[in-house]
C-alpha positions as CSV (number, residue, x, y, z in Angstrom):
1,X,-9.3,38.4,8.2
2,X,-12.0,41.1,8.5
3,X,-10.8,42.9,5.4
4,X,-13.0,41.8,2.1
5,X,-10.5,42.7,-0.6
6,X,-7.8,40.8,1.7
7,X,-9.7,37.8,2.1
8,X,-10.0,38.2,-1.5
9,X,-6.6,38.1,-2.5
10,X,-5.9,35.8,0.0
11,X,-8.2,32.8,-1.5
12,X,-7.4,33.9,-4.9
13,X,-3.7,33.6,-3.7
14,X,-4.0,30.1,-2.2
15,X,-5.6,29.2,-5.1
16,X,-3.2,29.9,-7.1
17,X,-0.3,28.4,-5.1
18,X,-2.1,25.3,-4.3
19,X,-2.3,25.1,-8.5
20,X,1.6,25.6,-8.9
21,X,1.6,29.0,-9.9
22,X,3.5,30.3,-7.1
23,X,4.7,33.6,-9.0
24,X,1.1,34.6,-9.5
25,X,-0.3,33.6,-6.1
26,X,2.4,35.1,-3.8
27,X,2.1,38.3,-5.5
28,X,-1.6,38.2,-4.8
29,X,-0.5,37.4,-0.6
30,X,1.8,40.4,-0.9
31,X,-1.6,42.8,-2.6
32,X,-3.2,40.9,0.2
33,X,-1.1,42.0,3.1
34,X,-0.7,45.6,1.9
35,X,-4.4,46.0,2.6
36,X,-4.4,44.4,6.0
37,X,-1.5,42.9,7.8
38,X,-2.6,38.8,8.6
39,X,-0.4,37.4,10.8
40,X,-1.5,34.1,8.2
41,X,-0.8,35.7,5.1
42,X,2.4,36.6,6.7
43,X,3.4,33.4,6.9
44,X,1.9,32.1,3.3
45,X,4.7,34.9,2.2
46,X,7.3,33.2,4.1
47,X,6.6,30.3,2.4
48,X,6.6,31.8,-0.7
49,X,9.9,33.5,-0.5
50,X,11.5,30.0,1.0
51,X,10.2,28.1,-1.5
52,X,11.6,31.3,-4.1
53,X,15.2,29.8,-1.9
54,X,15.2,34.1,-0.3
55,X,16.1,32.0,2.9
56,X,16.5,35.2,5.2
57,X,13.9,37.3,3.7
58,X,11.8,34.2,4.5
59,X,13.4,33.9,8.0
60,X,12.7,37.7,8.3
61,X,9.1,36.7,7.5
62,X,8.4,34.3,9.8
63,X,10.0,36.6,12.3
64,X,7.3,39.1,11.5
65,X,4.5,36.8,11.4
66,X,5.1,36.2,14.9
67,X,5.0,40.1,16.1
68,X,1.6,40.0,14.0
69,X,0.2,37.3,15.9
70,X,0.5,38.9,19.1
71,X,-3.2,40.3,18.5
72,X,-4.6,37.4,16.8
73,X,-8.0,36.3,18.6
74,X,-8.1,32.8,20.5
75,X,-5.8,31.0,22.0
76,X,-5.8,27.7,19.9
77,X,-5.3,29.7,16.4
78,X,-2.7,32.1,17.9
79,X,-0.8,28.4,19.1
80,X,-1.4,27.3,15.9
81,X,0.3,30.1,14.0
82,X,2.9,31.0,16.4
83,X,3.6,26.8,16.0
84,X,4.0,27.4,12.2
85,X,6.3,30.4,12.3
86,X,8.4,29.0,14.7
87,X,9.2,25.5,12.4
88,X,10.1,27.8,9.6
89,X,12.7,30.0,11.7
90,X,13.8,26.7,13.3
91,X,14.5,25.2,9.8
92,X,15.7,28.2,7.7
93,X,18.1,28.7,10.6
94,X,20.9,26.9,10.3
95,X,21.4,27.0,6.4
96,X,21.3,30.8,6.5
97,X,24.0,32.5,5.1
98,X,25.8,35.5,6.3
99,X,28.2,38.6,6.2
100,X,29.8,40.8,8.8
101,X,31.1,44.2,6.6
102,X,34.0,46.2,8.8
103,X,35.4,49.5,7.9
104,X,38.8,50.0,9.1
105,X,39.1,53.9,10.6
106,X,35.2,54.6,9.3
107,X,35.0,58.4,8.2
108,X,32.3,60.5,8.7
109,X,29.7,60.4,5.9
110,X,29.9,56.6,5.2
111,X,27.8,55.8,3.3
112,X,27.4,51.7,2.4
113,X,24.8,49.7,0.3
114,X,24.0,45.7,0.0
115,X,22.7,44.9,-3.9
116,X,22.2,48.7,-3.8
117,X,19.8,49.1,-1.0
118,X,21.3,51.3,1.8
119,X,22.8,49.5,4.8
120,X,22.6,51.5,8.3
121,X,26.4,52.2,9.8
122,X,24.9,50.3,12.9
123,X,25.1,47.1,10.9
124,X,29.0,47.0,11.0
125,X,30.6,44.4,13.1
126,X,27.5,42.5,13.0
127,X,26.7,38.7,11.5
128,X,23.6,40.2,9.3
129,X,21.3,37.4,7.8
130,X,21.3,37.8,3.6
131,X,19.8,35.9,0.6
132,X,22.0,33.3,-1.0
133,X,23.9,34.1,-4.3
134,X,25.1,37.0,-5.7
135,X,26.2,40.2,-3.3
136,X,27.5,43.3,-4.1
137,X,29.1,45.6,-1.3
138,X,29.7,49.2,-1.8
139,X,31.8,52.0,0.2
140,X,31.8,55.5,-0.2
141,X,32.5,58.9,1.9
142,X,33.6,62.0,0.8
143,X,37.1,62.4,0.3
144,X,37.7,58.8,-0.3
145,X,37.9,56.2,-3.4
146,X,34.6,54.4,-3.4
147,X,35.1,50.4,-3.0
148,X,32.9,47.8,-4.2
149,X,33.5,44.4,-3.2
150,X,31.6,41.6,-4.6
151,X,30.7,37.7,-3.2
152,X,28.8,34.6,-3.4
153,X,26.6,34.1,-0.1
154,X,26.3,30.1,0.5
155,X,24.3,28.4,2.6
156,X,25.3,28.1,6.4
157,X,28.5,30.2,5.7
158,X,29.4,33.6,7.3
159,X,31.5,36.0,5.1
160,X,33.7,38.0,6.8
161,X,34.8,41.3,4.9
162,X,37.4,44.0,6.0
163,X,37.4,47.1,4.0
164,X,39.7,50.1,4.2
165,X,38.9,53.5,2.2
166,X,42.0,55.3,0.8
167,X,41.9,59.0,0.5
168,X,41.3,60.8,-2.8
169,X,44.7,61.8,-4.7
170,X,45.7,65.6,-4.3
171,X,43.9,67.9,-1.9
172,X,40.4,67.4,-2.6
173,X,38.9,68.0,0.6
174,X,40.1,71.0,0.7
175,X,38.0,74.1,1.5
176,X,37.3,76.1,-2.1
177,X,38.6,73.2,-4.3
178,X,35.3,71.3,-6.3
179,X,33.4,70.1,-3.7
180,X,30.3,69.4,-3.6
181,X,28.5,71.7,-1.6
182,X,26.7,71.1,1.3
183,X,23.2,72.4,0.5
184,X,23.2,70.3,-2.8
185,X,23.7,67.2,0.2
186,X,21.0,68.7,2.0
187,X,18.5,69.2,-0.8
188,X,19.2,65.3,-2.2
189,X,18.1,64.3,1.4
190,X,15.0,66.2,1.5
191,X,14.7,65.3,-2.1
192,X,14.4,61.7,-1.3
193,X,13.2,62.1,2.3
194,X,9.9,63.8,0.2
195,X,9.8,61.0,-2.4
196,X,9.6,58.3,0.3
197,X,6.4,60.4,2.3
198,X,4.8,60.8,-0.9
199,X,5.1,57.2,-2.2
200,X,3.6,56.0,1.7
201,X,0.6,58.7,0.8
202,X,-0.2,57.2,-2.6
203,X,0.2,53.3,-1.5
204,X,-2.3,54.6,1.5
205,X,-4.7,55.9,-0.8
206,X,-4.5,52.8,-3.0
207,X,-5.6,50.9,0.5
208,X,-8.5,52.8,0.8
209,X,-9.8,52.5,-2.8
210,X,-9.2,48.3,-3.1
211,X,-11.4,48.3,0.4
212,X,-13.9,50.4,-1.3
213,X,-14.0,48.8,-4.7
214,X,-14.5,45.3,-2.7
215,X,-17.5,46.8,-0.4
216,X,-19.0,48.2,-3.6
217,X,-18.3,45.8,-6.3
218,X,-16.4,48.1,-8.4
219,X,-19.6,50.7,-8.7
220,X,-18.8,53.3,-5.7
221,X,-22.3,55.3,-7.2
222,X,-24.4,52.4,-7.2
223,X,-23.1,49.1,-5.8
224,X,-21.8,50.6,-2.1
225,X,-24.2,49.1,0.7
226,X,-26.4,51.3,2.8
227,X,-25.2,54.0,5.1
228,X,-26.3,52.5,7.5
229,X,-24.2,49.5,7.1
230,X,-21.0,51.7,5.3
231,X,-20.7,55.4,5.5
232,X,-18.0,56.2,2.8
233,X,-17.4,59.7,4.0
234,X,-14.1,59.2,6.6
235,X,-12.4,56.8,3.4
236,X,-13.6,59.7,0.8
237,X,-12.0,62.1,2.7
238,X,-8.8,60.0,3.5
239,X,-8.5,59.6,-0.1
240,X,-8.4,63.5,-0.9
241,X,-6.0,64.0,1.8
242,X,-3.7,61.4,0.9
243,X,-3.8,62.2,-3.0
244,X,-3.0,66.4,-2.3
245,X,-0.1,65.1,-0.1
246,X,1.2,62.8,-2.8
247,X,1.2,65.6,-5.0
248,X,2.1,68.1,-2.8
249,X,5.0,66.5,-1.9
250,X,6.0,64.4,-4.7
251,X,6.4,68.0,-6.4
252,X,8.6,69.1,-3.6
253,X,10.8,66.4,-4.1
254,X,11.2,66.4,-7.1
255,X,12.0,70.3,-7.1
256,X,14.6,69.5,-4.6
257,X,16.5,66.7,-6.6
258,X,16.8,69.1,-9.3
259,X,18.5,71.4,-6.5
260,X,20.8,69.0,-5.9
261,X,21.9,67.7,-9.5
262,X,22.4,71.5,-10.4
263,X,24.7,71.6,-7.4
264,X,26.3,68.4,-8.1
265,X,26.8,69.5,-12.0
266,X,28.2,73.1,-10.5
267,X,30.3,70.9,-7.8
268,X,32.3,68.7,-10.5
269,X,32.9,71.5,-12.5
270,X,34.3,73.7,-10.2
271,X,38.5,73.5,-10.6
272,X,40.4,71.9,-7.8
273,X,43.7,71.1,-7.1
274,X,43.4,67.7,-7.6
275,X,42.1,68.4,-10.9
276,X,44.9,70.5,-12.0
277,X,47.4,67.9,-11.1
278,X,45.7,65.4,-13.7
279,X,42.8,63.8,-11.3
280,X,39.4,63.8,-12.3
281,X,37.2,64.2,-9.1
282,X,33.6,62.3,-9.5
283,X,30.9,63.6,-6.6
284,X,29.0,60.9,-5.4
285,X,25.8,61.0,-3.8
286,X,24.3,58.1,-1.9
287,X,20.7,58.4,-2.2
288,X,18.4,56.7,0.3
289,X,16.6,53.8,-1.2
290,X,13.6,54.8,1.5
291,X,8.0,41.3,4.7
292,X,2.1,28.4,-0.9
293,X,1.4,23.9,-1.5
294,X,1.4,25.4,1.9
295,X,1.8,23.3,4.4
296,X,-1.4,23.6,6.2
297,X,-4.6,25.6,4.9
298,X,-5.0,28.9,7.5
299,X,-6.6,32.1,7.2
């Protein structure tokens, strides 16, 4: 791990786990792994989130670790890891559970979320891999009663759900009636689309400063080594960049959201028909919500 602030988060985070405090120490492999992806600290996270019973997030994990380990120097270690990762996926396997989500006649503008985080329209029809327990499924599409179906994911079992959206009462979709319109849509996207860039900007520049608080102690006038040996300039300058673009735009998204909630609030006011004949029409708006004891000691 040729990182320093990894390999320190890493031994901190062993540390922990290998003392019971598994809450503490994987959060430290997950610091750890932000700052340089280890196929080994990978897999220390796949541990963590089995032991945390996440069985397909630690599945997903261990699927990961193996992609990472592609680059991984010397044949024995790279056996050795690739030997690890493939006992986890062979024993998570057959326990985990399941669901296959299909929308009878899907309109366009689906939109569908798992526990509230977005689920792509190519997932339909397909056996995808969840966490145990709790599950919350929800529909929606403009023109159409949202649906929300909800479901215990067990070990081992595949749940199998069919669901059909029913069309808004009354002639909502017609043109001129309430809807929402469409650039209100378009500036939510670009709201969020913006929010996402700037959060990757910021969690860049964050990289940057741990690598350069651990190669200086924490004194970057004082403590850095020579520059002959570290030459902060390229990370001082990669730190500027990223923080004008976090701000840059993190300020355009948020200008845009407030586009779109003033077209929202001007969309649901607007009278329709369905309105008239005693139906309240509610917008939606589907934003996009833009991976230990350890068995065996590796680094």
């Amino acid at each position: 791990m040729p990182d320093p602030a990894a390999l320190a988060l890493f031994e901190s985070a062993r540390e922990l786990v290998d003392n019971g405090d598994w809450a503490a120490g994987c959060a430290k492999f997950e610091a750890s792994l932000m700052v340089y992806a280890a196929p080994s600290t990978m897999l220390n996270l796949a541990k963590c989130y089995e032991h945390d019973g996440k069985l397909a997030t630690a599945w997903s994990a261990y699927k990961r670790s193996l992609v990472l380990n592609q680059e991984t120097p010397g044949a024995e270690r790279k056996s050795a890891l690739d030997t690890i990762a493939n006992e986890g996926i062979t024993n998570i396997e057959p326990k985990l559970p399941r669901v296959k989500i299909t929308i009878a006649n899907a309109p366009v503008g689906l939109y569908i979320t798992r526990n509230g985080q977005e689920m792509p329209a190519a997932m339909l029809g397909s056996a995808i891999p969840v966490d145990p327990g709790p599950q919350t499924i929800a529909v929606q599409a403009p023109g159409f009663r949202a649906l929300r179906k909800s479901f215990t994911a067990t070990e081992g079992k595949t749940e199998d759900i069919t669901l059909k959206l029913e069309p808004e009462r009354g002639d909502a979709a017609a043109p001129g009636s309430g809807r929402i319109p469409a650039w209100a849509w378009v500036a939510a996207g670009g709201g969020v689309a913006l929010g996402v860039a700037a959060a990757a900007f910021r969690i860049d520049q964050a990289r940057v400063e741990g690598r350069q608080d651990a190669l200086c102690k924490g004194d970057l006038e004082r403590g850095c080594p020579p520059l002959s040996q570290y030459d902060p300039t390229d990370d001082n300058a990669t730190k500027k960049r990223d923080f004008a673009l976090f701000v840059g735009l993190g300020a355009g998204g948020v200008i845009a959201l407030g586009a779109a909630v003033t077209g929202f609030v001007l969309g649901s006011r607007s009278p329709s028909r369905a309105a008239t004949a005693g139906t309240v029409v509610v917008p939606w708006i589907g934003p996009n919500v833009a991976g230990a004891g350890i068995g065996g000691r590796f680094q």
